[in-house]
N, C-alpha and C positions, 0 to 999 in steps of 0.2 A: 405513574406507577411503572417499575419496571422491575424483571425478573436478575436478578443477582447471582444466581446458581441453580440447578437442578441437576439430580442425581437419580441414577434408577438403582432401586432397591430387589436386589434378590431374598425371596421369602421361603425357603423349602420345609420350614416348621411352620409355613401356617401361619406367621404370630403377630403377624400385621390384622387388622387397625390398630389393636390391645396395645404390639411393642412402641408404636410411633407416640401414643399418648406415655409410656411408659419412657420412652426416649426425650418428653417434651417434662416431661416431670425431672427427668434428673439435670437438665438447664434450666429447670425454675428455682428448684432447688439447691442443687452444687453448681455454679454455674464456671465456679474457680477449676474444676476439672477439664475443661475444655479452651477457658481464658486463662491463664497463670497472671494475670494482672488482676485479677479480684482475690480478694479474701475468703469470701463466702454472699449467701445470701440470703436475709428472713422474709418470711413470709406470716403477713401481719393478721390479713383479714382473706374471708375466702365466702363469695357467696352466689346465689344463680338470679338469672334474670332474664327478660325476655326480648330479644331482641325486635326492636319496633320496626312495623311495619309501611312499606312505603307508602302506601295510599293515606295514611295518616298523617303525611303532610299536605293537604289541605286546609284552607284556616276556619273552614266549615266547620271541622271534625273538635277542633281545640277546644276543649272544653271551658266555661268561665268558670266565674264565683259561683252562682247561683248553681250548674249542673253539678260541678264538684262537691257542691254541700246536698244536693240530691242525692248525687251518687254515695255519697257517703251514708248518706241515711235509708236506703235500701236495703231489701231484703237481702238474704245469704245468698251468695252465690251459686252456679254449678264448678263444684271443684275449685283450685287453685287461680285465683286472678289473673291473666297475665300480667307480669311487668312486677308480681310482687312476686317476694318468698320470705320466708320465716325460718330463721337460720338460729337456735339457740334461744328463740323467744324475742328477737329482735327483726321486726315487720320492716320490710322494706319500702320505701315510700314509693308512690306511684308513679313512673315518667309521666309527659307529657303526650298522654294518647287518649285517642277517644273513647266519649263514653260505651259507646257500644260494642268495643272490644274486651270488656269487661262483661257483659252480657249476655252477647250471643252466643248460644248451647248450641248452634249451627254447627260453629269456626269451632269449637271446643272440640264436637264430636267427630270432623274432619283431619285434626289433627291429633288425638287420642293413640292412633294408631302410630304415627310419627313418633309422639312422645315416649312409646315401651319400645319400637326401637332402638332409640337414642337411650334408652334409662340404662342400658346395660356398658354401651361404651363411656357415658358419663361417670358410672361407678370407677371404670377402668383408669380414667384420664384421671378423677380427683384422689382415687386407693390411695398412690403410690406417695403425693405428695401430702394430705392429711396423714398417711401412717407413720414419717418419717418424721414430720416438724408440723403438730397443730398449729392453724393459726390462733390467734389470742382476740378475746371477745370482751368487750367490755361493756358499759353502765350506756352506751351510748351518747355519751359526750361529746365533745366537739373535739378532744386528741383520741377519741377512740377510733383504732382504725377500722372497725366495722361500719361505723359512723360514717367516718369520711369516704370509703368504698361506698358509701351509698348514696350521700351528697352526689359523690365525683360522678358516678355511672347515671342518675338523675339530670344533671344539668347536662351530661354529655350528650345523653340519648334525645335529649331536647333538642339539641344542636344537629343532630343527624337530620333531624325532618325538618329543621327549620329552614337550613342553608347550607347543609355539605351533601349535596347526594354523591359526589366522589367518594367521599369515605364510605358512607353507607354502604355502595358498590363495593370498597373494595374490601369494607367485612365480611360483606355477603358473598362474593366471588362472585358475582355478576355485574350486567350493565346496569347501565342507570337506567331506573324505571321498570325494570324487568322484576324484582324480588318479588318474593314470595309474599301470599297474603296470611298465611297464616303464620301464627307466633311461632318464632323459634325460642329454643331453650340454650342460654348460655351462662358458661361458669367463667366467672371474674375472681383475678386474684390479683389481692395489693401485695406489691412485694417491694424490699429494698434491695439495692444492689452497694453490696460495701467491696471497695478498691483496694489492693492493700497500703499499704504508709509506707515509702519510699521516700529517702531523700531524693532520686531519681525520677521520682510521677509527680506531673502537675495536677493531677487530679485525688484529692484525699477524700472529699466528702462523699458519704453517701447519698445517693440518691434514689428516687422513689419511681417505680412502674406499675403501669395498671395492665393486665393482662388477661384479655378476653379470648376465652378457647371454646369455640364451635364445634365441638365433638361431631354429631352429625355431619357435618360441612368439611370435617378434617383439613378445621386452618386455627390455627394459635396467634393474635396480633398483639406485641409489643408498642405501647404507647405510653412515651415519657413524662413524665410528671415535673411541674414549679410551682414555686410555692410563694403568693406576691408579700409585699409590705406587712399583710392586715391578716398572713398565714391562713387563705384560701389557695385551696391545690386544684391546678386545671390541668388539662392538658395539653402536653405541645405538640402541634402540627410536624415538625420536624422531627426527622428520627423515629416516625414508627414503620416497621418491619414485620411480617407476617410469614409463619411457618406454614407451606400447605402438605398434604399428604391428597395426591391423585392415582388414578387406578387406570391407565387404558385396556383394553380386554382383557390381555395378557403379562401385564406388566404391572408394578408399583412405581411411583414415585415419589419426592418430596423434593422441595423446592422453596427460595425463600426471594420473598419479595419487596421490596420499598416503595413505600407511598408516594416519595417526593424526593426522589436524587440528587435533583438540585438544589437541596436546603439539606442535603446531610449533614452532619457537623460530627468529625467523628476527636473525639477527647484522648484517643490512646489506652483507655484503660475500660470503664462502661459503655462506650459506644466507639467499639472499635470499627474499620474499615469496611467498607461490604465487601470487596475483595475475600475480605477474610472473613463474611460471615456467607458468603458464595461457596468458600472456599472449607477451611478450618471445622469452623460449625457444621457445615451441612454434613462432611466425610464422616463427624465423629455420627451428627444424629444418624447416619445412615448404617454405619455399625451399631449403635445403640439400637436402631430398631429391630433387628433379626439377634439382638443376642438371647441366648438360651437361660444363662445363670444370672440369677439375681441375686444382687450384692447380701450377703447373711451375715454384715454387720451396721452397725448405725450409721449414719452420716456424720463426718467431721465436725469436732465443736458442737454439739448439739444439746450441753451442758452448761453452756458456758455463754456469754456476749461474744459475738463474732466480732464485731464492734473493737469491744474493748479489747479483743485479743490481737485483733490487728495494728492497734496503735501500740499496745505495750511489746509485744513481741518485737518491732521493728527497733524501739525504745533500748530494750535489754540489747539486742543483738550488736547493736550500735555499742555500747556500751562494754561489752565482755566480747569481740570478735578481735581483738590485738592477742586472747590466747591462743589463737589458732599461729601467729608467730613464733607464740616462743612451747609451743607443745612440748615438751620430753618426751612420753611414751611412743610404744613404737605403735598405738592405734591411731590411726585416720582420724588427725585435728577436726577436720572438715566437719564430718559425721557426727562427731562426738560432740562439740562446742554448739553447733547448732540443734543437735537434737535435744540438749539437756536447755540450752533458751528455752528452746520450745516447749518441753515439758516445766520448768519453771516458772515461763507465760501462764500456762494454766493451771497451774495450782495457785499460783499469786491471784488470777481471777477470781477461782473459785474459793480462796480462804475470805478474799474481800465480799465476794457478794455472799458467804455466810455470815458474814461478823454485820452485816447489811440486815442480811433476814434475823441476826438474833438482838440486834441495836442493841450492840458489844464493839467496841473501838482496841480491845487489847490485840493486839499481834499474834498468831494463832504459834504456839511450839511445835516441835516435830522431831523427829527421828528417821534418820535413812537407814535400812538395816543393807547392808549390803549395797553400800554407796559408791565401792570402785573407785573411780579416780574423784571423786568427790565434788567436782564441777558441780552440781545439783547444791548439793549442802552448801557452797559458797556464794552460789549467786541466792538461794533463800536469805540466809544470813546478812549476805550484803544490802538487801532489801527490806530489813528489819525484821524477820521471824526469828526468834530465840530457835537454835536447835543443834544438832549433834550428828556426825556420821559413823557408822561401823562400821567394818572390813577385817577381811579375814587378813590380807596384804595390805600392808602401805604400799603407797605409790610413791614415784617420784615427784610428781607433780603436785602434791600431799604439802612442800615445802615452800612453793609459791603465794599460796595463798592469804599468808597470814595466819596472825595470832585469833582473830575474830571467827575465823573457820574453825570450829572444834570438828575433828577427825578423829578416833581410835583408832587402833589395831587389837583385832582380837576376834577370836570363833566365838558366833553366837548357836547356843543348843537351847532349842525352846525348853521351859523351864521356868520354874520360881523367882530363878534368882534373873531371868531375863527379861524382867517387868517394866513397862517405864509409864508410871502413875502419872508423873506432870508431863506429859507429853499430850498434846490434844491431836495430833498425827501422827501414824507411823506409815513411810514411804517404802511403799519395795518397787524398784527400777530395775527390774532385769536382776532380780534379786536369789533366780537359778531352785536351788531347794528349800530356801527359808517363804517363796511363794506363799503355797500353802498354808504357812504357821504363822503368816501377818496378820490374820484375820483372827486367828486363836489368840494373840501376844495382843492382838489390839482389846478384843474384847475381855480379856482379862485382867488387864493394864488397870482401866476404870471405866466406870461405864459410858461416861464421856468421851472416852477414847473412839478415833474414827481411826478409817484405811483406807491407799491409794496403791494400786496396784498394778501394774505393765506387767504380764508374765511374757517371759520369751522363750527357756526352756525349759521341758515337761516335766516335772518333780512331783511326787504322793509326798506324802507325810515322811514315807523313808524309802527312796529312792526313787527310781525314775517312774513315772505315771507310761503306762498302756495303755492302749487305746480300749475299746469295747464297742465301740459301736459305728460301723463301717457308711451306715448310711451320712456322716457328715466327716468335716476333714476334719484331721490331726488338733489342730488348733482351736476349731469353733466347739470341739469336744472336749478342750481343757480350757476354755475359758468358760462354758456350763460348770465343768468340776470345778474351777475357785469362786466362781457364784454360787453354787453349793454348798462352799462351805463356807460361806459368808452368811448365809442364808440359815445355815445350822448354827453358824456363834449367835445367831439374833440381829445381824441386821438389813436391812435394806437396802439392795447391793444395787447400784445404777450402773450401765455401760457406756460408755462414750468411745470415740476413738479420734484420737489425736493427728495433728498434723506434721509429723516428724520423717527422717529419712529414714524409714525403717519398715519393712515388713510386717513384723510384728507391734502394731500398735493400739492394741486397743486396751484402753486400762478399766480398772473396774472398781469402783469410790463407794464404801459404805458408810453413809450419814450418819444416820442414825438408827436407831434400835427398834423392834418388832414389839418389845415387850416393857415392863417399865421396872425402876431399879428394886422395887420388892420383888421381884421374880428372880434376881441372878441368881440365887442358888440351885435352883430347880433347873436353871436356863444352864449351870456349868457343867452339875449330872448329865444334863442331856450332850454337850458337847462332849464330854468324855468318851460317851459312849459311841458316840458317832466317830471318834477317832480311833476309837479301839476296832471299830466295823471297817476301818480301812486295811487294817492291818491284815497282813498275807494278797491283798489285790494289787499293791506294785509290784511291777514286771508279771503282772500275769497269773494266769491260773499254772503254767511250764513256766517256772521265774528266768526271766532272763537277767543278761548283765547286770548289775546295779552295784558300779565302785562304789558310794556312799555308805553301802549294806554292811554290817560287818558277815563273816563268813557264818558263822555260829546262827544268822536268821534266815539261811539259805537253804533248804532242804534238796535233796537228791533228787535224781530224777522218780527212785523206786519209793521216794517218800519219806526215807528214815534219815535220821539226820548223819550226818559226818560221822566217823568215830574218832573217838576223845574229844570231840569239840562238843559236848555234856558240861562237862565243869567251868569251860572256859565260859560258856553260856548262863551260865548260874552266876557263875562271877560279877560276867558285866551288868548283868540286870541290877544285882543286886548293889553295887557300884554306883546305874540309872538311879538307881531309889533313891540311896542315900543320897546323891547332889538334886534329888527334885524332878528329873529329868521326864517330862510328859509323856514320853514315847523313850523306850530302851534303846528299839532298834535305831533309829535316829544318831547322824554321823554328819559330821559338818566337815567341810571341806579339807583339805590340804594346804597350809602354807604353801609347800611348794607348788608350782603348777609343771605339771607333766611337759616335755616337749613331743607332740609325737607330730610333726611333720616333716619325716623324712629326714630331717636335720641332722637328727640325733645315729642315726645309721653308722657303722663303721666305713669308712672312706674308701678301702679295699671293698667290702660289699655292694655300696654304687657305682664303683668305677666298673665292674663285673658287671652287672645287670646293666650299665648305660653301654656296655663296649657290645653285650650279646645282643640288644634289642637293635643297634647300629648296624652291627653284621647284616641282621634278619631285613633291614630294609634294604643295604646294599647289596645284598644276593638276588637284589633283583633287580636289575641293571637297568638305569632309566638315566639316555644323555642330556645333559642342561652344557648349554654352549651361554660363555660371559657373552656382555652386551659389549659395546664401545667405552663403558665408565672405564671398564677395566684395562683398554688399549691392546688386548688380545683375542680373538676364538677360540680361546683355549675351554677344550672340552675335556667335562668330569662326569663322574656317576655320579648324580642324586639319588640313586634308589627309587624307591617305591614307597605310597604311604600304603599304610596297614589299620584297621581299625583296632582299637585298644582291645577289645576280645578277641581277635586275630593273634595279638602279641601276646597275649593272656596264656593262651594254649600252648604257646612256644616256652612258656619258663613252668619250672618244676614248682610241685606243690607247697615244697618249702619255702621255695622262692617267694611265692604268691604270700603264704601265712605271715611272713616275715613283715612283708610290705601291709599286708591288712592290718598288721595290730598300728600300723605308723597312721592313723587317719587319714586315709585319701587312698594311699594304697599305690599300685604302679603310674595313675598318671599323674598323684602327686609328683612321684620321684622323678618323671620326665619332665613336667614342668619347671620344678628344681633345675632341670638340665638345659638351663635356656640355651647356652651356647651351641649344644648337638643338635634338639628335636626343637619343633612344633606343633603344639597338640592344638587342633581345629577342628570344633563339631565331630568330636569323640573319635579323630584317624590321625594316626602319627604321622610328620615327616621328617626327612633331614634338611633341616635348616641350609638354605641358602644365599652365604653373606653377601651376597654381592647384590642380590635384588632387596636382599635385608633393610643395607643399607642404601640403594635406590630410593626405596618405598618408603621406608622413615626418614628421609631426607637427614640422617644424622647430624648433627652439628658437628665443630670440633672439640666444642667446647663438651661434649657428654663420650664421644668414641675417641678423640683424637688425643696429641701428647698432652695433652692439658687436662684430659680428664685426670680424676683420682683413681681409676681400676685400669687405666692403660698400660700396657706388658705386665700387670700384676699377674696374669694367670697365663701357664703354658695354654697352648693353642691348642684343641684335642685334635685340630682336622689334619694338622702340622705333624702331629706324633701317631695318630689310628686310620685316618683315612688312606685307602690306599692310591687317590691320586694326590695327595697330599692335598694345602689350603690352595682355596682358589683365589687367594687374595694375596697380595704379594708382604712381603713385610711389612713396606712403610705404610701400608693404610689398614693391616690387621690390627685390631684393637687386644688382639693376646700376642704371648712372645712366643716366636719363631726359635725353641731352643733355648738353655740354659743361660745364653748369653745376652740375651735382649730381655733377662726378667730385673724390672724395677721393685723396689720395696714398695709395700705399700703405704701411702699416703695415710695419715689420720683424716676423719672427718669431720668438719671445722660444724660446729654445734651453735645453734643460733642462740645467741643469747638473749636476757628478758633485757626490754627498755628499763 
């Protein structure tokens, strides 16, 4: 045995033993948050038991044939067995303990006490992980894994008292021969550990752990599972590892320990390095157990085959990662290519394992309403689902694809005429204000119709969603509102959350239907009416912004509406009516999209605000002397930094309004201004090129004559600073003066293979 790490834990909430079981639950269950080489992990079977007592290994005690079928035929017991429990109507069979441990109302009553202290941390340790992901219980069969958890904890606990009192010991956290006599109480759980699928990893298969947690004892021990010839599962002596949680008067601690160091075997991927579970593991469990906020969404894949999603996602990725080469748009290949696999992975899962539960083999159709650059709709398609994308804008990358990727262009306004009947899906991916109206368009569609939904920003029926209720955040309060109204078209709205590079990921899938198809009419009345109950709650009880709106369903502060915007108002409704239109107020986007970051400014405008803000830092005279790169001492003002509300108060109010309506506002525009400022944890400076270029080790090939923007741009420090550049020409990457500007170069555009 030897210790691999310990760490002491600071507790000033209190929230120890609770958080360490709480910390030990979220590595049972996500265990890829702390390993990036696993996928995920299930958890198959879950049950308690009694951990056997030393003295009962005597061969006195071992009961035969004849006592066994005694004992069997005896009276009821006092209270619960040791050694059994009854988990879902499924008896646990008895280890290999004597008969009088089953008996004696002595040992019962001696440890009674024991047992309702422990009953409360026990709840604690199994909460988190039964709330998240049930295990699954079966007929008791011989692949059920309640079954085999029972088998496996049976023959092993045999094996403790027959001829390991090492392990024994080191379950117990004592010496050999020292444990306790009376039964302790332990929770066992079978769990799989899946790897992800990597051309890169020699390790793809999953494998299987048994993992015995001693709540009382505050130790958690990992024990590897194989599986022989004739598919009996034992356990392997090598590779098990134990989490402890210890208390000195004044202190917590947690620590983890290995049975047998010199039989470690570590794979790279499930049984990584103890280094790294000394190390890695123990830091994170040690923040995990003082944290305060618990996570208030689901756990990853929790819908779907972790399994399966690991092998196909590496599948697809492999497959569709050559468009991260030839991307056109100007959004982040990276981001976008993989997140849309990613979201593809799992609805290809989840269309297959329904066409599974309804033993239906056709390719499920679908619809993206607001499918953007369309990557999602072509890898469906490509994958054989008939289906269609919408958009308000073509994209460039729209042209790539092929003839087999159907894409439109065009506004979609919920509405009659915006039905789609053969569709057995409709996708919204960050689908902005049509959120909302996927779950109305689905369920009006047919009643067969389902919906899958990622929302990202806040959108009502018609215009932007406020908040209302401050006790949860922004987000966990509008992903309740489109479960809401999922819930009001009739169906059954599930949550999951996905494994993508994104912040906002949690999508929300409704199946199927509350009510059955003779009810829709009754079921549409009431959606109506529940839509119409929205109306005037976007932007608030005091309406705020809301572009989407038109002006005419915006009332004043004093309550009355506009003047002459009366007819105009009459108009458009009556306009709504006649095209079907669900909602009046209701306005779909802009073909064009706005530029507002600063870009769009007048170039006399920024050059004013970037020369005034420049001033303000050099009037406060701060000397930076060059290094030796430079081959001078030659000293300059760098100024002063200033925090951005510092600089705030220095520019006039118009200044300010000007730059607010641009999204971001002044440290947008100084950002923009890469070559003067650096904006750092919210304080301006003046840029200084010389350690600029130190610290980024610039190449030539990006600053020097070889780049494409070198002398493209006069120099500002050349023409405003008043010690002039502190760089000399030939290694300034702007032009020194009208006469060193180059034309600019085009930009050579990566073509597709």
């Amino acid at each position: 045995m030897a210790e691999v790490g310990r760490r002491k834990v600071c507790d000033p909430g209190a929230l120890l033993p609770g958080g360490f079981w709480a910390a030990v639950a979220v590595w049972l269950e996500r265990p890829q948050v702390a390993n990036k080489r696993l996928c995920g992990a299930r958890l198959e079977a879950r049950r308690s038991a009694t951990l056997p007592r030393a003295e009962a290994r005597s061969p006195r005690l071992s009961p035969g044939p004849e006592q066994e079928r005694g004992a069997a035929s005896s009276g009821p017991q006092q209270g619960p067995e040791p050694g059994r429990s009854s988990v879902e109507g499924h008896p646990r069979p008895r280890p290999g303990l004597g008969p009088e441990e089953g008996t004696s109302c002595r040992r019962l009553e001696e440890t009674q006490g024991q047992r309702q202290q422990g009953k409360k941390q026990r709840e604690v340790a199994a909460a988190p992980v039964l709330a998240e992901q049930p295990y699954r219980s079966g007929g008791g069969g011989k692949d059920d894994p309640a079954a085999v958890l029972d088998s496996l904890w049976d023959r092993f606990s045999r094996s403790l008292l027959c001829g390991r009192p090492e392990m024994l010991s080191f379950l117990t956290r004592s010496t050999a021969g020292s444990q306790s006599k009376a039964p302790r109480k332990l929770d066992l759980v079978l769990r799989t550990v899946i790897p992800k699928t990597s051309t890169h990893s020699l390790v793809t298969a999953p494998r299987r752990e048994m993992v015995v947690q001693d709540v009382p004892n505050g130790t958690v021990t990992f024990f590897p599972l194989e599986e022989d010839d004739e598919g009996n599962v034992e356990v392997k002596m090598s590779n098990v590892y134990q989490i402890q949680l210890s208390r000195s008067p004044v202190e917590w601690f947690i620590s983890v320990l290995i049975f047998c160091p010199e039989k470690w075997h570590s794979d790279g991927a499930i049984w990584p390095r103890p280094a790294w579970l000394g190390e890695e593991l123990l830091g994170r469990l040690a923040r995990w157990c003082v944290a305060h906020k618990k996570s208030e969404f689901r756990s990853t894949l929790s819908l779907v085959s972790i399994e399966r999603y690991s092998v196909l996602y590496q599948e697809l990725k492999e497959k569709y990662r050559d468009m991260v080469k030839v991307w056109p748009e100007v959004t982040d290949p990276e981001k976008f290519v993989y997140e849309d696999v990613a979201i593809a992975a799992y609805l290809l899962i989840l269309w297959e394992e329904e066409r599974a539960e309804r033993g239906v083999s056709t390719p499920q159709a679908f619809v993206d309403l607001g499918c953007g650059n369309g990557l999602l709709v072509h890898i469906l398609c490509s994958e054989g689902h008939p289906g269609r994308g919408i958009d308000v804008r073509r994209r460039k990358i729209w042209d790539m694809y092929g003839p087999h990727t159907q894409l439109e262009e065009g506004a979609i306004a919920p509405s009659d005429r915006t039905l789609f009947p053969a569709a057995d899906w409709l996708i919204g991916n960050h689908s902005d204000e049509l959120t909302p109206w996927i779950p109305v368009i689905a369920a009006r569609s047919s009643y067969h119709c389902r919906f899958f939904v990622l929302p990202c920003c806040f959108f009502d029926f018609a215009g932007r969603y406020c908040r209302r209720q401050s006790r949860k955040t922004q987000y966990r309060e509008y992903l309740d509102f489109i479960q809401e109204v999922g819930e009001a078209c009739g169906f059954h709205v599930e949550e999951d959350c996905l494994r993508i590079p994104s912040t906002k990921r949690v999508c929300l899938i409704g199946k199927s239907r509350t009510y059955l198809p003779g009810a829709e009419v009754g079921m549409d009345e009431w959606r109506t009416q529940y839509i119409r109950s929205r109306q005037g709650l976007a932007g608030g009880d005091a309406p705020c912004p809301v572009p989407q709106v038109s002006a005419c369903s915006a009332a004043h502060p004093d309550g009355s509406r506009a003047v002459g915007t009366g007819v105009r108002c009459d108009l458009e409704v009556s306009e709504a009516r006649a095209e079907g239109l669900w909602l009046p107020t209701f306005h779909a986007r802009e073909k064009a999209v706005p530029v507002r970051n600063c870009a769009a400014l007048p170039r006399d405008f920024i050059n004013q605000v970037v020369l005034q803000v420049a001033n303000l830092l050099l009037s406060r005279k701060k000397s930076l002397t060059g290094g030796p790169q430079e081959g001078t001492c030659r000293t300059c003002n760098g100024g002063e930094s200033l925090s951005l509300a510092e600089v705030a108060q220095q520019l006039d109010r118009a200044t300010l309004r000007r730059l607010k309506s641009e999204c971001g506002g002044l440290q947008t525009l100084l950002r923009n201004s890469h070559q003067v400022f650096k904006v750092l944890d919210g304080r301006v400076h003046i840029r200084d090129w010389r350690r600029e270029l130190q610290r980024t080790g610039c190449s030539e090939a990006k600053c020097g004559p070889r780049s494409e923007a070198f002398k493209t741009r006069i120099c500002w420090f050349f023409t405003h600073h008043p010690d002039g550049c502190v760089l000399p020409s030939t290694s300034c990457p702007f032009a020194h003066g009208p006469q060193e500007l180059r034309p600019p170069r085009p930009h050579k555009k990566r073509q597709a293979p």
